[in-house]
C-alpha positions as semicolon CSV with decimal commas, in nm:
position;residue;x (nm);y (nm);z (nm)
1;X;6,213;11,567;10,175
2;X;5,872;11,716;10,253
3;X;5,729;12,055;10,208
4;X;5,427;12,230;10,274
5;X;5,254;12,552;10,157
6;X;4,988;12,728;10,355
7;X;4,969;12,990;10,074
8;X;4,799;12,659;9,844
9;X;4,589;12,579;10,139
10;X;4,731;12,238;10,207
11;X;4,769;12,130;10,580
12;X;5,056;12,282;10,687
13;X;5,311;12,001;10,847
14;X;5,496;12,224;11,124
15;X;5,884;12,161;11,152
16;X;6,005;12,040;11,510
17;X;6,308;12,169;11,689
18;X;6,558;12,030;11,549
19;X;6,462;12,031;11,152
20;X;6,665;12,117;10,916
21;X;6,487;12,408;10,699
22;X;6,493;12,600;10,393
23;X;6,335;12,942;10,438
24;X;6,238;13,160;10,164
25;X;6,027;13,496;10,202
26;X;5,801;13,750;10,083
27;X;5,745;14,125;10,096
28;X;6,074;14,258;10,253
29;X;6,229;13,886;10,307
30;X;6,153;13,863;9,941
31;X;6,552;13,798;9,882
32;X;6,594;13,531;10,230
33;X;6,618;13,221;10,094
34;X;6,857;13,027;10,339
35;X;6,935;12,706;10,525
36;X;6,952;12,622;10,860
37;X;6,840;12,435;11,164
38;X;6,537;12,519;11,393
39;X;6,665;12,532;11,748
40;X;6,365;12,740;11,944
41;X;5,982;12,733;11,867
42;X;5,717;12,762;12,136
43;X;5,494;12,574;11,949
44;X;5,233;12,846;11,872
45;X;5,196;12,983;11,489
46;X;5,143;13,325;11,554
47;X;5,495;13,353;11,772
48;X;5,828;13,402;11,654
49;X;6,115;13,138;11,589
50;X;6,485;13,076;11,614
51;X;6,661;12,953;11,316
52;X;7,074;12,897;11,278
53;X;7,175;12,943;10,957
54;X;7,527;12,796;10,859
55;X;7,718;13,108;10,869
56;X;7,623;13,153;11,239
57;X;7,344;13,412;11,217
58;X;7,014;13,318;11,432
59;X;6,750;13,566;11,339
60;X;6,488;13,577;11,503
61;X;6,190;13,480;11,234
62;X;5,814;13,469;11,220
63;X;5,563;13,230;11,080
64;X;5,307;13,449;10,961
65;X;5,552;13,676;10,777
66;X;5,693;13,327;10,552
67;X;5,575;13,219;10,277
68;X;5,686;12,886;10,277
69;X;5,932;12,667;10,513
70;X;5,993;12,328;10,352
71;X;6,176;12,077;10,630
72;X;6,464;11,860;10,454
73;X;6,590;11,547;10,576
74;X;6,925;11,566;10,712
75;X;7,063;11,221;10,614
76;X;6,980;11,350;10,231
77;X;7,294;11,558;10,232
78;X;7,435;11,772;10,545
79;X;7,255;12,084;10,529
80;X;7,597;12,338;10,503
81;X;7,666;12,161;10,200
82;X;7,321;12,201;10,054
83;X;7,347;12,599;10,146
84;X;7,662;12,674;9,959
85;X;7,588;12,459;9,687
86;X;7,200;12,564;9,650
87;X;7,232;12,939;9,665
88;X;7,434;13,219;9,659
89;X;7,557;13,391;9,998
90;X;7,503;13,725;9,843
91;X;7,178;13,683;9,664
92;X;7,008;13,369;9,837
93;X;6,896;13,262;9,516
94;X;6,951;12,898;9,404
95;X;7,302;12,921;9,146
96;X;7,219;12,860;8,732
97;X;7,392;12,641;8,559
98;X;7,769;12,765;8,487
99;X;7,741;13,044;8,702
100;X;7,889;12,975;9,030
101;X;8,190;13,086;9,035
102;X;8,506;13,010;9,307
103;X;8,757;13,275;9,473
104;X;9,092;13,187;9,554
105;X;9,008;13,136;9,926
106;X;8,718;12,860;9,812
107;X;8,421;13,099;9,890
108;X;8,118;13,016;9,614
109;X;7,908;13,346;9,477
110;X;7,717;13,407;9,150
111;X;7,888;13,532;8,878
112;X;7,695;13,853;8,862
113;X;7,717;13,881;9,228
114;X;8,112;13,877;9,302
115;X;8,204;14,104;9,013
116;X;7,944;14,363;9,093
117;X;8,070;14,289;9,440
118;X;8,427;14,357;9,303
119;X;8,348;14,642;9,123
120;X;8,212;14,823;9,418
121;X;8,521;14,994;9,475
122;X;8,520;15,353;9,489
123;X;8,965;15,423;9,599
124;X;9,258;15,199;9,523
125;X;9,248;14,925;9,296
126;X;8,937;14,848;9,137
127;X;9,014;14,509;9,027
128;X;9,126;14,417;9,414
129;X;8,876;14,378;9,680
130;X;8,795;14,205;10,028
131;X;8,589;13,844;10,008
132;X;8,241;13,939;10,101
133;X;8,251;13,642;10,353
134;X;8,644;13,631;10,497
135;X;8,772;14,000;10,342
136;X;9,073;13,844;10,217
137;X;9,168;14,021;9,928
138;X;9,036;13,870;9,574
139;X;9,142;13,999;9,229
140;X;8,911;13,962;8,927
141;X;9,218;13,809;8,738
142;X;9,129;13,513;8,976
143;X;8,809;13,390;9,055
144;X;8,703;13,100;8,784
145;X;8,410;12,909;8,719
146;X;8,359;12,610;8,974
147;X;8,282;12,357;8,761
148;X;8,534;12,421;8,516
149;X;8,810;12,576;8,690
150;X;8,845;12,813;8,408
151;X;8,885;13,196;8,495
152;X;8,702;13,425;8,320
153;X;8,872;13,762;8,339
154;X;9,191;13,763;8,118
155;X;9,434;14,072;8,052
156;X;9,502;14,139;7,721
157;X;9,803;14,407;7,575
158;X;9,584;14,604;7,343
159;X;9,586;14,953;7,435
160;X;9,436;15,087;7,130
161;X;9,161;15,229;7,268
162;X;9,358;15,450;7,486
163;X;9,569;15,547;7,130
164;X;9,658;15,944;7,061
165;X;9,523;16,006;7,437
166;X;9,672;16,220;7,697
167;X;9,621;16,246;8,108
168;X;9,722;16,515;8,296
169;X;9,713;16,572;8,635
170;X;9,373;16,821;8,675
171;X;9,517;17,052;8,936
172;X;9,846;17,173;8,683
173;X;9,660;17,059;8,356
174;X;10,015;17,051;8,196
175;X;10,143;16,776;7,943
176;X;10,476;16,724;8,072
177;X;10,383;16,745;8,415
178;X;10,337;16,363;8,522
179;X;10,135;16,365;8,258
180;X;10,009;15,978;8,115
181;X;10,082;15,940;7,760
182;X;9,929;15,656;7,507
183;X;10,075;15,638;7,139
184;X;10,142;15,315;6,924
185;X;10,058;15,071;7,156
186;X;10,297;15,189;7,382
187;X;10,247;15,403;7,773
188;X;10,477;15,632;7,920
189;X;10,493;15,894;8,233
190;X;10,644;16,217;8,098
191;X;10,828;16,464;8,299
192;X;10,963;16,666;8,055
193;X;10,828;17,036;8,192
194;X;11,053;17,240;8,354
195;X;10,771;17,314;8,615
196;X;10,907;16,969;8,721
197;X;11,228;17,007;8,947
198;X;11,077;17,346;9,139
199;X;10,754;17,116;9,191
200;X;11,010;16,857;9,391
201;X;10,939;16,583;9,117
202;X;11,301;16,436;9,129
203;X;11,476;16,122;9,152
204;X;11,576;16,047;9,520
205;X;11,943;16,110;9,487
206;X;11,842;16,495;9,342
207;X;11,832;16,410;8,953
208;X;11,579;16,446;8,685
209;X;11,362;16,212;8,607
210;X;11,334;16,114;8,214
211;X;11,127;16,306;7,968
212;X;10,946;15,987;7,889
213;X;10,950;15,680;8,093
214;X;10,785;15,397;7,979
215;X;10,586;15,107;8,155
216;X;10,670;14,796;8,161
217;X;10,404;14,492;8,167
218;X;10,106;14,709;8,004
219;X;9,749;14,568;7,986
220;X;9,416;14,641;7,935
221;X;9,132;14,480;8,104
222;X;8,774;14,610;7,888
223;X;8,502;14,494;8,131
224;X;8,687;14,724;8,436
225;X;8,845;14,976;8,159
226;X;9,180;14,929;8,338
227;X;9,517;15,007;8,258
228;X;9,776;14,794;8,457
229;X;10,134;14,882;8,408
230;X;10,491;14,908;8,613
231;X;10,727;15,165;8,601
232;X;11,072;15,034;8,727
233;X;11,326;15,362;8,795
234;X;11,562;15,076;8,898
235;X;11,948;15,174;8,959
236;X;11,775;15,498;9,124
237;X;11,486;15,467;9,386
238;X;11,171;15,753;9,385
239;X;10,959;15,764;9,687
240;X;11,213;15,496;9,810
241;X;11,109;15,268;9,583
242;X;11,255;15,099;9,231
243;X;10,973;14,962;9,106
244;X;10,617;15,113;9,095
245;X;10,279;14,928;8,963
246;X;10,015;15,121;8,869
247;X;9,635;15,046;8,779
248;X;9,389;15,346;8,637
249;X;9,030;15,267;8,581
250;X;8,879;15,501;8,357
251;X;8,517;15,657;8,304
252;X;8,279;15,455;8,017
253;X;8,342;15,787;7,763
254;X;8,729;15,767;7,849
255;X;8,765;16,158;7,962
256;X;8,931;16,067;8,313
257;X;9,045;15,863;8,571
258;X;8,782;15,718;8,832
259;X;9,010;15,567;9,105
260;X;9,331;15,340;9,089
261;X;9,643;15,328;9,252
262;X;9,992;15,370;9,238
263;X;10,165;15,093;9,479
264;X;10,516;15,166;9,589
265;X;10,739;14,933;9,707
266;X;11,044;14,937;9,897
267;X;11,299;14,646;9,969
268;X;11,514;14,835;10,221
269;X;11,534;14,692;10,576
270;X;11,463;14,980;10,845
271;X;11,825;15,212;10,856
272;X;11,962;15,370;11,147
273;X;11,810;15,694;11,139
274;X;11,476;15,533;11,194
275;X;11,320;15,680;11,543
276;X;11,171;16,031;11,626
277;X;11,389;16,341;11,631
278;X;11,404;16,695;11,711
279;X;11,548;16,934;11,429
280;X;11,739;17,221;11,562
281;X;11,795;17,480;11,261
282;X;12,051;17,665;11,454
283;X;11,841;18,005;11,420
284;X;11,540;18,199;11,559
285;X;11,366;17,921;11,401
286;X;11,162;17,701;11,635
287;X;11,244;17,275;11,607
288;X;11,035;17,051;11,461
289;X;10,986;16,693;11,539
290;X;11,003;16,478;11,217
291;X;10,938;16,072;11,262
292;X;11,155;15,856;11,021
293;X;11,018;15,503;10,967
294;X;11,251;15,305;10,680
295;X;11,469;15,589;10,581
296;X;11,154;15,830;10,482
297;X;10,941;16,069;10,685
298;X;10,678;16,311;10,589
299;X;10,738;16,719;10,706
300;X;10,461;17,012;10,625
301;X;10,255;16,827;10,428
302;X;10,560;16,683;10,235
303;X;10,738;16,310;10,215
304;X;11,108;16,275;10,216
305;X;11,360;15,963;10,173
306;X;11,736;15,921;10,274
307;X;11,950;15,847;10,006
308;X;12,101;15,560;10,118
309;X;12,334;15,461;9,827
310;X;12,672;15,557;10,060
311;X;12,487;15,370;10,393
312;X;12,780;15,581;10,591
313;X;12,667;15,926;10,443
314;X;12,317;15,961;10,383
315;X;12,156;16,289;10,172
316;X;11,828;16,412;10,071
317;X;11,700;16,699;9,884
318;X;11,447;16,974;9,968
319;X;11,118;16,888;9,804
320;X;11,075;17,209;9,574
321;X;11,390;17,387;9,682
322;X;11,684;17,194;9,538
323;X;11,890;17,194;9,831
324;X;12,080;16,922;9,942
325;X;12,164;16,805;10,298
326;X;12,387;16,546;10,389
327;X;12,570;16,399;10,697
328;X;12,821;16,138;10,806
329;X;12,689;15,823;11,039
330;X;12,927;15,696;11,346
331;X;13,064;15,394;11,390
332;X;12,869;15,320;11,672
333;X;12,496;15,260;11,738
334;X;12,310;15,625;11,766
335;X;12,132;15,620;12,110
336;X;11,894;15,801;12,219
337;X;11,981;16,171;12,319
338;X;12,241;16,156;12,071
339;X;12,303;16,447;11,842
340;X;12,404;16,449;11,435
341;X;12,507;16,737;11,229
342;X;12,410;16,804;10,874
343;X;12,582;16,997;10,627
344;X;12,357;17,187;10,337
345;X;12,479;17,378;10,067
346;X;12,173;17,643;10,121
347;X;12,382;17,976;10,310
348;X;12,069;18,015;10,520
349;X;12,067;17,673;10,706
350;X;12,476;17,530;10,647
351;X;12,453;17,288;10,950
352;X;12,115;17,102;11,075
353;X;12,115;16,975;11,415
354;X;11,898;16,626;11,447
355;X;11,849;16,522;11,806
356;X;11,743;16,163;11,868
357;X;11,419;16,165;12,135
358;X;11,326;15,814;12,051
359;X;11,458;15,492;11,861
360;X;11,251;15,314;11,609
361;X;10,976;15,122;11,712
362;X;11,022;14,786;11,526
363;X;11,209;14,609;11,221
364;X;11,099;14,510;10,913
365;X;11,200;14,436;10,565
366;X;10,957;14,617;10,302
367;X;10,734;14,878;10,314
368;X;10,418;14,939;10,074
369;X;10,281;15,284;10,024
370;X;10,007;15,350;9,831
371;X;9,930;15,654;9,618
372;X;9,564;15,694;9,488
373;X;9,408;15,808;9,140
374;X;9,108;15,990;9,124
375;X;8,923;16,210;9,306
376;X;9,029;16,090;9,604
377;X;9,404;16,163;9,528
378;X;9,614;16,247;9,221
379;X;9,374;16,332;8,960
380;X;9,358;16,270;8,592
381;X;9,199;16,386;8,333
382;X;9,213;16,388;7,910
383;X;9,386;16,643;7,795
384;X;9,238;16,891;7,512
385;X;9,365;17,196;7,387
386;X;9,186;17,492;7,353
387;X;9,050;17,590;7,035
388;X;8,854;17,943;6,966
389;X;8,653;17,810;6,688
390;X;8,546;17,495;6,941
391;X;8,397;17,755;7,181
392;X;8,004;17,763;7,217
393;X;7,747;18,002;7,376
394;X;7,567;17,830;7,578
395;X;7,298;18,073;7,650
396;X;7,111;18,084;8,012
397;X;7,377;17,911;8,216
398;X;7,745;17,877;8,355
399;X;7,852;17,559;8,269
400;X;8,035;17,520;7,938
401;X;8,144;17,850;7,884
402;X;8,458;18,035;7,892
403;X;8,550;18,410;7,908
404;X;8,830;18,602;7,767
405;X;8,966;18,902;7,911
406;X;9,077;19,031;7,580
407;X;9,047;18,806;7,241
408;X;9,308;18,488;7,344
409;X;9,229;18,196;7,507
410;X;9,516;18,078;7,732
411;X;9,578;18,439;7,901
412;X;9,368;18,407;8,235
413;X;9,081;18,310;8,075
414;X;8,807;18,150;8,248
415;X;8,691;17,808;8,195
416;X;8,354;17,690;8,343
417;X;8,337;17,285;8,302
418;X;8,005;17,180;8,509
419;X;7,814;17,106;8,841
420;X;7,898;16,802;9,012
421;X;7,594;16,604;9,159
422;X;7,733;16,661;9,504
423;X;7,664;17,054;9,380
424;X;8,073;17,113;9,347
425;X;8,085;17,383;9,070
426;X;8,412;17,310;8,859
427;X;8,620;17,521;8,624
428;X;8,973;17,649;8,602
429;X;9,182;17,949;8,485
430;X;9,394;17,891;8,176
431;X;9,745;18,053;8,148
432;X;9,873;17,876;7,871
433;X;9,902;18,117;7,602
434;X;10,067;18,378;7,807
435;X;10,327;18,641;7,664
436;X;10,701;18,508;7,708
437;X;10,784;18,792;7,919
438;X;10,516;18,710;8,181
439;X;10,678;18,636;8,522
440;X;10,681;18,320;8,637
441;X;10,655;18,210;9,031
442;X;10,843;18,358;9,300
443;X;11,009;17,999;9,335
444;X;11,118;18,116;8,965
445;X;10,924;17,759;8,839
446;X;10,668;17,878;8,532
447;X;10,343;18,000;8,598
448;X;10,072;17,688;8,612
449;X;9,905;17,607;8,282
450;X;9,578;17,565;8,425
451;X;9,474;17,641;8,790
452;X;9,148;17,511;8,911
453;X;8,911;17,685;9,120
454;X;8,908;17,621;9,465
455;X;8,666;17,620;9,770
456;X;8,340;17,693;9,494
457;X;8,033;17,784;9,551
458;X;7,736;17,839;9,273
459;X;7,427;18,021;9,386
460;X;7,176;18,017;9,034
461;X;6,907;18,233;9,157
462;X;7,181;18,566;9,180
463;X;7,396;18,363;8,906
464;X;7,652;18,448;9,118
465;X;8,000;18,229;9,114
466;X;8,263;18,243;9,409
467;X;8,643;18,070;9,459
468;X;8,954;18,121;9,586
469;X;9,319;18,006;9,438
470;X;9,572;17,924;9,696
471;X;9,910;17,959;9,498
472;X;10,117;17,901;9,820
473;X;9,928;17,604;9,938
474;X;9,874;17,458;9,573
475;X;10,233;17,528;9,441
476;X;10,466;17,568;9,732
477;X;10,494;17,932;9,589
478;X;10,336;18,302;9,569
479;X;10,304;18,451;9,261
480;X;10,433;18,823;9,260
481;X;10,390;18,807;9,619
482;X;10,036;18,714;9,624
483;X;9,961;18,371;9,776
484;X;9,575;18,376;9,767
485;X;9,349;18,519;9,547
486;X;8,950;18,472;9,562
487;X;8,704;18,546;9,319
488;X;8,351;18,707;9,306
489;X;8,181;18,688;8,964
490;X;7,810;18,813;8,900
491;X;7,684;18,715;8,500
492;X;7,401;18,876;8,351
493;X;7,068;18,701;8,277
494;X;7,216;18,544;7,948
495;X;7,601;18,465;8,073
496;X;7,727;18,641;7,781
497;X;7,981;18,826;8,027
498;X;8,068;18,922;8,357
499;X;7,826;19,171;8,491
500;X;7,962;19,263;8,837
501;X;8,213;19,106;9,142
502;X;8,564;19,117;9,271
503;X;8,925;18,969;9,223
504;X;9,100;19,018;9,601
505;X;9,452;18,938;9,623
506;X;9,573;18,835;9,920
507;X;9,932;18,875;10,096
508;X;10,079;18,559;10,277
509;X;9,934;18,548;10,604
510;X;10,148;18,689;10,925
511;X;10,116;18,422;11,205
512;X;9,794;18,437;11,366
513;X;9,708;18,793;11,160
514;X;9,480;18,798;10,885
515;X;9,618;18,821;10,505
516;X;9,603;19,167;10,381
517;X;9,449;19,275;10,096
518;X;9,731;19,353;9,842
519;X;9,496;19,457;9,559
520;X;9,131;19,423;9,481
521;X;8,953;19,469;9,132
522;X;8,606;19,461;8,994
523;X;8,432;19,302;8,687
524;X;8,285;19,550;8,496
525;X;8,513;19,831;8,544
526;X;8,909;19,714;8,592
527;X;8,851;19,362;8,464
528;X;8,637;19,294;8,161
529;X;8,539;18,953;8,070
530;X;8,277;18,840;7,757
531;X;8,202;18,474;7,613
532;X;8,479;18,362;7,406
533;X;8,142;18,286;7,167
534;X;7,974;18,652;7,229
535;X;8,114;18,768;6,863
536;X;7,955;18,529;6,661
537;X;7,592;18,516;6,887
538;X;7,554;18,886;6,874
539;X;7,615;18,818;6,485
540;X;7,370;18,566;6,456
541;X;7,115;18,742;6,670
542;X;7,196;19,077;6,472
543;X;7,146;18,873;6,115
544;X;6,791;18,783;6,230
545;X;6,713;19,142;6,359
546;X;6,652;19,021;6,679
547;X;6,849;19,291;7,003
548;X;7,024;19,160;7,267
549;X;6,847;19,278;7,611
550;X;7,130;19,223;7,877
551;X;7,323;19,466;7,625
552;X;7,096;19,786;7,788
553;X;7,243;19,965;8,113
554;X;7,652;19,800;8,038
555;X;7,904;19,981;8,158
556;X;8,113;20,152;7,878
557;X;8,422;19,913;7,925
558;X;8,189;19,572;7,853
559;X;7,995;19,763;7,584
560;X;8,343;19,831;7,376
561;X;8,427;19,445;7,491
562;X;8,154;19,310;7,301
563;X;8,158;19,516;6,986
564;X;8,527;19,455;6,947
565;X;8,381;19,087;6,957
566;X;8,109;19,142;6,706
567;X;8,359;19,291;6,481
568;X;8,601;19,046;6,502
569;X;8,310;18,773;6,378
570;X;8,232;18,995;6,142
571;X;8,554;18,965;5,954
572;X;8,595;18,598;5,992
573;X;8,257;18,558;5,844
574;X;8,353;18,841;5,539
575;X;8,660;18,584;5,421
């Protein structure tokens, strides 16, 4: 092997066509460090030159912009061998001692490399990802060290970190609402609101799912911070599947979910109701064409799956609506053109009419669906309950405050959390302290614990917050007949309350007609909201004699707000 260096001024001993090469660079080509075989040089310095590196790549290089090209002799060792065993495919730097490391389809990386390679993921499961070089899938349960053989990424069944902690989903913020659950040790899904059944989470054959069903197979990895777990519903089927595994990574402070995946599997060969159809509701109402594929098809936004337990007489329920709808299969093949009545037990629809357009396209024997975690799907964060005396002014901005209309947190209070870096503004409204008497949806399911604020916007110069709630979309439901409300909320200079803005509530929209305005309010004057903190800072500033400007030019309803406030902190400090 010879090498050269024009950068230490020794004559320079030019590689033919033909050489085998190892090229490392400078400045931008700092990180090329590669092998290959020169195949194209014109023989002058200051021209470029073709290289092919084992993988197939033939850049087109220069001499002036390398640093150093050292020739290697070819019946040393065959140059592809020298490349995967000299550097890394990622990096191009040569590997350190014990810290190559093999994937399962015999691909060679540094250690540091693959896992931050693996770790890359932003949906589905974060332990799972393609081979940087043939994107067949790797786990980080199975890569190992190559000269050892020994993996390095083990499971292991302690879940105390994750002790006393629970996840709910962050659009219902309700425990009891496929809500995550750690105690003991142990991990379990809980379903035990009643919000449950009107929100369509049910069994497939129509029943409740258990208060508290636990996983199966828990682990925790600590270097990913994920939870890997199965939940087997096995004699019944959900989503048309017995047996779900779920992994959750979660953020370094353990406050929610960053991505994972639920993946459902189903066993079930394709049944005989597979193929497009046309549903006929026997009514002014228009048909609809549904597509079944394995027993399960997917209608306004929702998914449904055949009950197939009685193959001759498959049912289904109405996601949300309880109803169930049922028919009786022929004898013969269904063709297509064919008709098939269901029977409901809702008055409004008693007998479906499916028409068959189209038979299925192909066969096969499972199907995987895939549910993600995070804020790319279903998302999940640590539950906390609201606590006056954990409330703080934080004076001179949104974010971390909350406002009471009235003195109760829980009873549409507003709940300001931060600003994303993608400038998202998030909060929510809590309703869960409201009065027993309050009415609940016009599906009759409860009123949402916490809604979140939709469609936000955050303008800081006017300190001026806007949003919207879509109940009907969100919930499958209007609430007193409203089915959108949006929001309009102007804080003075200190965000000590709401200064000015709207509350519109919006009627369900008429076909291709606006929604009408069913009621509109204003801050200030019908609605009055303060800091759930304002008592005890207009205290404190009043105990160092120091007046509160944004309190000059209030309207009389926000002035009484904040000196029932003051009074109130007044009394808690007198006992």
């Amino acid at each position: 092997r010879t090498e050269t260096s024009r950068s230490m001024g020794a004559a320079w001993q030019r590689p033919t066509v033909g050489d085998f090469v190892l090229v490392s660079g400078h400045g931008e080509l700092s990180r090329l460090r590669r092998w290959g075989q020169l195949f194209a040089d014109d023989g002058e310095q200051d021209r470029p030159f073709l290289v092919r590196f084992h993988d197939g790549m033939e850049p087109e290089l220069s001499w002036c912009d390398l640093e150093r090209v050292r020739t290697v002799d070819k019946a040393l060792e065959d140059a592809s061998d020298q490349e995967e065993e000299y550097q890394c495919p990622i990096c191009f730097t040569p590997f350190e001692q014990d810290s190559q490391i093999v994937t399962p389809c015999g691909h060679c990386f540094c250690r540091s490399c693959i896992e931050s390679a693996l770790a890359a993921c932003q949906t589905g499961d974060p332990t799972e990802r393609p081979c940087p070089l043939c994107r067949q899938t790797v786990s980080l349960f199975a890569i190992k060290l190559l000269r050892t053989g020994q993996r390095i990424h083990f499971l292991s069944d302690d879940l105390s970190c994750l002790n006393g902690s629970v996840f709910v989903l962050r659009s219902h913020s309700e425990v009891g609402f496929a809500s995550f659950h750690f105690e003991d040790g142990n991990a379990y899904i809980s379903h035990s609101s009643a919000r449950c059944p009107f929100a369509g989470l049910v069994l497939d054959n129509g029943s409740l799912p258990p208060d508290k069903k636990f996983f199966e197979k828990t682990f925790w990895h600590q270097g990913s911070r994920t939870f890997h777990g199965e939940l087997i519903w096995s004699p019944c089927t959900w989503y048309g599947s017995e047996r779900w595994r779920i992994v959750m990574q979660f953020s370094e402070d353990l406050t929610f979910v960053t991505t994972g995946v639920m993946k459902l599997r189903s066993h079930r060969h394709a049944c005989l109701l597979d193929g497009v159809w046309r549903v006929e509701w026997g009514n002014e109402k228009a048909p609809e064409l549904i597509r079944v594929q394995g027993g399960m098809w997917e209608h306004r936004g929702m998914r449904y799956w055949l009950n197939l337990t009685d193959p001759a007489k498959p049912c289904f329920v109405w996601r949300g609506l309880g109803v169930t709808q049922w028919c009786e299969l022929p004898e013969a093949p269904l063709e297509d053109g064919q008709s098939l009545l269901w029977v409901t037990d809702d008055p409004k629809h008693p007998h479906i009419i499916w028409k068959r357009l189209r038979g299925p396209y192909d066969r096969y024997d499972r199907i995987v669906f895939y549910k993600l975690l995070g804020p790319n799907g279903f998302e999940y964060v640590r539950h906390h309950e609201l606590r006056l005396q954990e409330m703080s002014f934080r004076k001179g901005q949104l974010f971390g405050n909350s406002y009471l209309h009235g003195s109760k947190l829980g009873v549409e209070s507003y709940h300001f959390e931060e600003l994303r870096d993608d400038q998202v503004a998030r909060g929510y409204i809590s309703y869960e302290s409201m009065p027993a008497e309050t009415p609940g949806m016009d599906t009759g399911a409860p009123v949402p614990y916490r809604v979140p604020f939709e469609k936000t916007h955050w303008d800081e110069e006017s300190r001026c917050f806007s949003a919207e709630v879509d109940y009907l979309r969100h919930y499958g439901s209007t609430w007193q007949g409203v089915a959108t409300v949006t929001y309009r909320m102007v804080f003075d200079p200190e965000f000590l309350y709401i200064q000015s803005g709207s509350v519109k509530c919006l009627n369900p929209a008429a076909g291709t007609a606006p929604a009408a305005v069913a009621e509109e309010k204003h801050f200030g004057q019908d609605l009055v909201y303060i800091n759930a903190d304002a008592g005890r800072y207009l205290r404190s500033q009043a105990d160092h004699g120091r007046a509160c400007p944004t309190l000059q030019n209030v309207s009389p309803q926000i002035q009484r707000s904040l000196q029932e406030a003051l009074d109130a902190a007044n009394e808690r400090n007198d006992r």
